[in-house]
SERO-111138 format. One line per field, with one value per atom (N, C-alpha, C): residue in three letters; x, y, z. Coordinates in nm, 3 decimals. Atoms other than C-alpha are relative to their C-alpha. Layout:
N
residu: (ALA | ...)
east: (X | ...)
north: (Y | ...)
up: (Z | ...)
END
This chain:
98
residu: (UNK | UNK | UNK | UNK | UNK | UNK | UNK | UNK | UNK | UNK | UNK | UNK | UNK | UNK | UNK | UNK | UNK | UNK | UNK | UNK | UNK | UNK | UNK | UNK | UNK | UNK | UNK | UNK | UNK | UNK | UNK | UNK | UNK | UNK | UNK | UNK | UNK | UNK | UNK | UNK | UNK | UNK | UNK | UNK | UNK | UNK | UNK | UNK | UNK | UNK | UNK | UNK | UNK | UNK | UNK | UNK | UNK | UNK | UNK | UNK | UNK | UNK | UNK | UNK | UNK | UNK | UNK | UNK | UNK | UNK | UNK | UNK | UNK | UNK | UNK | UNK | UNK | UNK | UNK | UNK | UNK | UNK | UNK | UNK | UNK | UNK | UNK | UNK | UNK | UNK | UNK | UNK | UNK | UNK | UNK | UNK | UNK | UNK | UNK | UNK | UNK | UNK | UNK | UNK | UNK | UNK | UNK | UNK | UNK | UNK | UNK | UNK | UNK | UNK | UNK | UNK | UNK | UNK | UNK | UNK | UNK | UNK | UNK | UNK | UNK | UNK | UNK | UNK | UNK | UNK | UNK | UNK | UNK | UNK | UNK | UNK | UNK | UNK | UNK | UNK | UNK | UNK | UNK | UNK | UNK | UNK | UNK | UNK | UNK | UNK | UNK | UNK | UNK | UNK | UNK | UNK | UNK | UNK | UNK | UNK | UNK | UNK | UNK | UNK | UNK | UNK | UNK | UNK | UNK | UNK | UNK | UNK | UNK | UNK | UNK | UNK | UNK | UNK | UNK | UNK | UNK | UNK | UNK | UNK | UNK | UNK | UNK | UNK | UNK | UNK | UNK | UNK | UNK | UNK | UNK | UNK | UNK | UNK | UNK | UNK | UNK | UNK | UNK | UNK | UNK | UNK | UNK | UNK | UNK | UNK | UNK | UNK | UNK | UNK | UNK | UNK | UNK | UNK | UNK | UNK | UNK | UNK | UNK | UNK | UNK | UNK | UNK | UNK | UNK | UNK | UNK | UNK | UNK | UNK | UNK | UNK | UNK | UNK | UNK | UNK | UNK | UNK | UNK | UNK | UNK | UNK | UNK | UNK | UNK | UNK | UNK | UNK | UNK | UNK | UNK | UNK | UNK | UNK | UNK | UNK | UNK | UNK | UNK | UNK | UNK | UNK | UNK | UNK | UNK | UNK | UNK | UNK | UNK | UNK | UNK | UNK | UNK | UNK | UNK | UNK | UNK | UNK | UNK | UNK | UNK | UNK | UNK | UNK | UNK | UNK | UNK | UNK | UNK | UNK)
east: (0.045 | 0.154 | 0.112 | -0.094 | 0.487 | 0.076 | 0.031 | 0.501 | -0.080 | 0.098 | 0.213 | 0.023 | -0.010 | 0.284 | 0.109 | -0.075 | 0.592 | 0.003 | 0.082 | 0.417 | -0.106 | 0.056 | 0.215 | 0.102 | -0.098 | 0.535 | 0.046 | 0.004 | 0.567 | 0.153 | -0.126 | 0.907 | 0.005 | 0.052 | 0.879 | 0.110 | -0.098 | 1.124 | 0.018 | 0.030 | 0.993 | -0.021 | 0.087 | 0.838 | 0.090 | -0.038 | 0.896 | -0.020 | 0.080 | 0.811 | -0.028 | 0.014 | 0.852 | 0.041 | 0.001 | 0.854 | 0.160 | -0.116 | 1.232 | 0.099 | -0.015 | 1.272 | -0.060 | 0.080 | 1.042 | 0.041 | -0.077 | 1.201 | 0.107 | -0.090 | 1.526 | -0.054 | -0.003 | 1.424 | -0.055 | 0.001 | 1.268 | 0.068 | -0.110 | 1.529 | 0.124 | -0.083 | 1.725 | 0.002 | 0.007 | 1.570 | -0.134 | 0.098 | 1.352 | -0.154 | 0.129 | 0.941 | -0.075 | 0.166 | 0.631 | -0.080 | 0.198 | 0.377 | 0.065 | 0.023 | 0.350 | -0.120 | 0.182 | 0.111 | 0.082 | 0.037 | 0.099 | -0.079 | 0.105 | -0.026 | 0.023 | -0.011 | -0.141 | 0.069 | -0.052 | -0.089 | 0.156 | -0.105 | 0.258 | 0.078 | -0.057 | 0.278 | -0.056 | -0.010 | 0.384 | -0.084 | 0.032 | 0.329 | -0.091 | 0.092 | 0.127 | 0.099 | -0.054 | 0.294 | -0.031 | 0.020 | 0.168 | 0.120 | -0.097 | 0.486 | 0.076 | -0.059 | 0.587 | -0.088 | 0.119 | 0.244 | 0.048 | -0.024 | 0.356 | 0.133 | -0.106 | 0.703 | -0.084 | 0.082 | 0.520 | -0.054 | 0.090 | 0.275 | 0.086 | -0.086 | 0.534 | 0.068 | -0.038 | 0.724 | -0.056 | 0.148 | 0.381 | 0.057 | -0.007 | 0.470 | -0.122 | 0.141 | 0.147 | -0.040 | -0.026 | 0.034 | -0.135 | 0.078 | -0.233 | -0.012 | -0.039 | -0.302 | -0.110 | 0.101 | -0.450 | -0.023 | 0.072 | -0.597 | -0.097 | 0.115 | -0.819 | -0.147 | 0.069 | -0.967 | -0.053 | 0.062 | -1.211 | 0.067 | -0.065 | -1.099 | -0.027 | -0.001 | -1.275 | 0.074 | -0.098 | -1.049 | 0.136 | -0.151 | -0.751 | 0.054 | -0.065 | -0.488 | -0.027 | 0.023 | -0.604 | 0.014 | -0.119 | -0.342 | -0.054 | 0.056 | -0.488 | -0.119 | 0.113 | -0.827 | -0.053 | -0.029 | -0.745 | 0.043 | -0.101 | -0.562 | -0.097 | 0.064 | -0.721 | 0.040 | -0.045 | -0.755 | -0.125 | 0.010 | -0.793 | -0.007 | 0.001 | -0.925 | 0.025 | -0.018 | -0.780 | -0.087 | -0.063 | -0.789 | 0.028 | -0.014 | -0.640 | -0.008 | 0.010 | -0.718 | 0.128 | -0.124 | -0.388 | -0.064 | 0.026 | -0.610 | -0.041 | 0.086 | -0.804 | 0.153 | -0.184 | -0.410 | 0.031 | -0.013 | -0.281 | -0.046 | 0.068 | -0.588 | 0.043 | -0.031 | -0.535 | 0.155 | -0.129 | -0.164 | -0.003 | -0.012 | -0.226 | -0.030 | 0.083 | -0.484 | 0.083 | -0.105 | -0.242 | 0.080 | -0.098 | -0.028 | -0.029 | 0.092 | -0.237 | -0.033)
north: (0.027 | 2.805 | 0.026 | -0.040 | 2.818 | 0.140 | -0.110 | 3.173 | 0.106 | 0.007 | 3.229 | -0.024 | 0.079 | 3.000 | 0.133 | -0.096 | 3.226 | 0.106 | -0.136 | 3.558 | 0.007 | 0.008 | 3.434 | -0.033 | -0.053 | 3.406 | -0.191 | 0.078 | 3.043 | -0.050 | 0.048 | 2.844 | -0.114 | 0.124 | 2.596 | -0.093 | 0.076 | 2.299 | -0.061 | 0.063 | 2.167 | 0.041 | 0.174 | 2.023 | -0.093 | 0.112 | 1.685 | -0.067 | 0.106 | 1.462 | -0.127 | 0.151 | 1.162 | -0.047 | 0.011 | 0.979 | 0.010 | 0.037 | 0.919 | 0.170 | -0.164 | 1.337 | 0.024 | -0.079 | 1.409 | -0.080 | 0.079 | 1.137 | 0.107 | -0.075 | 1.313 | 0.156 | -0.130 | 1.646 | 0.026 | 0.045 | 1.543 | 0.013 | 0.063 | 1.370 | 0.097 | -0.073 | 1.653 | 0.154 | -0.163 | 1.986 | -0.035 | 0.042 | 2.016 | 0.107 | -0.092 | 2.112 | -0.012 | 0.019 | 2.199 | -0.037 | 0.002 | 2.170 | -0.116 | 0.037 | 1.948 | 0.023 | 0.003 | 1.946 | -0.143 | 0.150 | 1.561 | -0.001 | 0.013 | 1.528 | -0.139 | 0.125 | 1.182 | -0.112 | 0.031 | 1.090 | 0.020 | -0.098 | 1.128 | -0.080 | 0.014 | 0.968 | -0.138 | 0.115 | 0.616 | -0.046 | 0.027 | 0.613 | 0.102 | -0.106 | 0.755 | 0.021 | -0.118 | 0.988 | -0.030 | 0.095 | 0.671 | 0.009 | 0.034 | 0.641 | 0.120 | -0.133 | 1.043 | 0.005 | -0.079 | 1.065 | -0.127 | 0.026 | 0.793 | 0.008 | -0.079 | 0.929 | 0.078 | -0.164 | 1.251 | -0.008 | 0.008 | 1.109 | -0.029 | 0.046 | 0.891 | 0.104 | -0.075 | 1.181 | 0.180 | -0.098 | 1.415 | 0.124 | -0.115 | 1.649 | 0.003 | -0.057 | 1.797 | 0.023 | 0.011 | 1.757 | 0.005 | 0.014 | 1.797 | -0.091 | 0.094 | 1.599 | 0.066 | -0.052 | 1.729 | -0.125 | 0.105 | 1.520 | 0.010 | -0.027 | 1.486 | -0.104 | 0.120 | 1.165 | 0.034 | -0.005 | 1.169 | -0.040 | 0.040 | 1.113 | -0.168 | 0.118 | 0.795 | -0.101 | 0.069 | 0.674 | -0.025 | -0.002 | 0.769 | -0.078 | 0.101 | 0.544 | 0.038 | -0.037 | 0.515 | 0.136 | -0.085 | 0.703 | 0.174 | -0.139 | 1.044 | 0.002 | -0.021 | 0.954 | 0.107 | -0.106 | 1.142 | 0.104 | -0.175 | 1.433 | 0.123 | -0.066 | 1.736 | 0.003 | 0.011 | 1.733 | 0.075 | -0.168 | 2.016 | -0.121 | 0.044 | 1.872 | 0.101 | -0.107 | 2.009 | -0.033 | -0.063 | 2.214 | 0.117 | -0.112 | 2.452 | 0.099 | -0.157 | 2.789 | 0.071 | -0.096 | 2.981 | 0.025 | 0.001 | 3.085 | -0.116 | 0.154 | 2.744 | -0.077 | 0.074 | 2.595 | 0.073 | -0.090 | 2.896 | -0.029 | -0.041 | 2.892 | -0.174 | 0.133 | 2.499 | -0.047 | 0.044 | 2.494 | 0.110 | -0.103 | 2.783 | -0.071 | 0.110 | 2.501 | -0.093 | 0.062 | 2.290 | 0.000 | -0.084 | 2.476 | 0.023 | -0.059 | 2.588 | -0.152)
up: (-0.134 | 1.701 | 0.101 | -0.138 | 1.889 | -0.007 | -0.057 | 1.843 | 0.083 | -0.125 | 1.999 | 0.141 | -0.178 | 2.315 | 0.010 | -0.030 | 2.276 | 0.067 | -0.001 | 2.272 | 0.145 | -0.122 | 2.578 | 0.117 | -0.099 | 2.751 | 0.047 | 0.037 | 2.681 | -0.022 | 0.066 | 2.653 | -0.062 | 0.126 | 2.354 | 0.014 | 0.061 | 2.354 | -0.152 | 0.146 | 2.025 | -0.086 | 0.079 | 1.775 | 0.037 | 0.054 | 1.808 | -0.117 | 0.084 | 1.511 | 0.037 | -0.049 | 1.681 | 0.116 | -0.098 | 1.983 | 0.070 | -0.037 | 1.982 | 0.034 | -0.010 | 1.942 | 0.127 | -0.148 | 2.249 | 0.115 | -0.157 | 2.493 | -0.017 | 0.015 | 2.364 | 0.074 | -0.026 | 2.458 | 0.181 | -0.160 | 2.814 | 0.076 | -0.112 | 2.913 | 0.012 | 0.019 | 2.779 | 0.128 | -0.041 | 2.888 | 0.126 | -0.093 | 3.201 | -0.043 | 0.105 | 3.090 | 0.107 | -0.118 | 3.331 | -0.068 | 0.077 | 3.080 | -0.136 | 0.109 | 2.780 | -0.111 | 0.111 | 2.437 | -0.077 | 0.089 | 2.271 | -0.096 | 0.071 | 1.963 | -0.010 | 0.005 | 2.001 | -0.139 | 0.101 | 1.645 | -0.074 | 0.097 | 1.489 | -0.117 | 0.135 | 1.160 | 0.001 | -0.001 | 1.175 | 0.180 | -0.189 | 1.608 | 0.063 | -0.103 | 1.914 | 0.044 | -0.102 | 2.171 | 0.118 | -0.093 | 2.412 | 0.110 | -0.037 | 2.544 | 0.062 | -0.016 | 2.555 | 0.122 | -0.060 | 2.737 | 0.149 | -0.126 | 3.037 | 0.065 | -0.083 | 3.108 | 0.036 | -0.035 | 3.126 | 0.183 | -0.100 | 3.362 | 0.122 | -0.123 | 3.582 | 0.066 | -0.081 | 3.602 | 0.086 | 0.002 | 3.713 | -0.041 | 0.096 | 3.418 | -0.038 | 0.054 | 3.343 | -0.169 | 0.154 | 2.956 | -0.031 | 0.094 | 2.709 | -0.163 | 0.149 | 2.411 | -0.067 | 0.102 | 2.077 | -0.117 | 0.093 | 1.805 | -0.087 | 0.105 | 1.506 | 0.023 | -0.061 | 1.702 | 0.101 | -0.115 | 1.946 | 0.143 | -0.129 | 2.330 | 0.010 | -0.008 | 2.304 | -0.098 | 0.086 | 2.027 | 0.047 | -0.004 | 2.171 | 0.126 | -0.104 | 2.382 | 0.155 | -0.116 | 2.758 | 0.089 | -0.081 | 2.882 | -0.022 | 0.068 | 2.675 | 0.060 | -0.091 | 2.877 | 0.096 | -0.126 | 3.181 | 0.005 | 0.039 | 3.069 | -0.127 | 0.102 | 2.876 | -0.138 | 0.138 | 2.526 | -0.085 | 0.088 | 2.221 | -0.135 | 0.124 | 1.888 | -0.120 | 0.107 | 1.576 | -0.063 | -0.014 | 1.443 | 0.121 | -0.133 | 1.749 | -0.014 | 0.015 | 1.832 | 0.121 | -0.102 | 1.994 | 0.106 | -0.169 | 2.278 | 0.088 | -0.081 | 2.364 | 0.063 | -0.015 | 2.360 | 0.147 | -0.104 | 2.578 | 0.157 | -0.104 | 2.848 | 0.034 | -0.025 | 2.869 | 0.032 | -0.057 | 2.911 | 0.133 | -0.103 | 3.185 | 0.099 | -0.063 | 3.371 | 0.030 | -0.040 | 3.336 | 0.141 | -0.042 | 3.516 | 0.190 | -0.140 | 3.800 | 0.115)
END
């Protein structure tokens, strides 16, 4: 997948695996767009997803869970159920964007 985003011209900071990796990289590197996968293991991406918001970084969240399952916060923001298709991703971080 993050050759793809690549290939669409895309600058990837990640993977994270975990929440303590994606604050790190935030706080690190500056991002317009985000993708959240709500789930990540042990934790949600709750916490990735309201920096994000506070600091109106624009984000998507993907998931194997319905929207209505997932933490509030993922409510309001678009969201891509896996499995993802490289373009559905793409046209949605473009929206984003816009």
């Amino acid at each position: 997948m993050i050759h793809e985003l690549r290939n669409a011209g895309f600058k990837t900071l990640g993977p994270a695996v975990n929440v303590i990796q994606a604050l790190d990289i935030i706080q690190r590197d500056h991002c317009d767009v985000a993708v959240l996968d709500i789930n990540l293991v042990s934790e949600t991406s709750e916490t990735v997803a309201r920096l994000l918001f506070d600091a109106k970084i624009p984000f998507l969240a993907v998931s194997a869970y319905s929207k209505q399952q997932a933490p509030e916060i993922f409510k309001e923001v678009p969201m891509l159920m896996k499995p993802i298709r490289s373009r559905s991703l793409i046209t949605e971080l473009q929206r984003c964007l816009d």
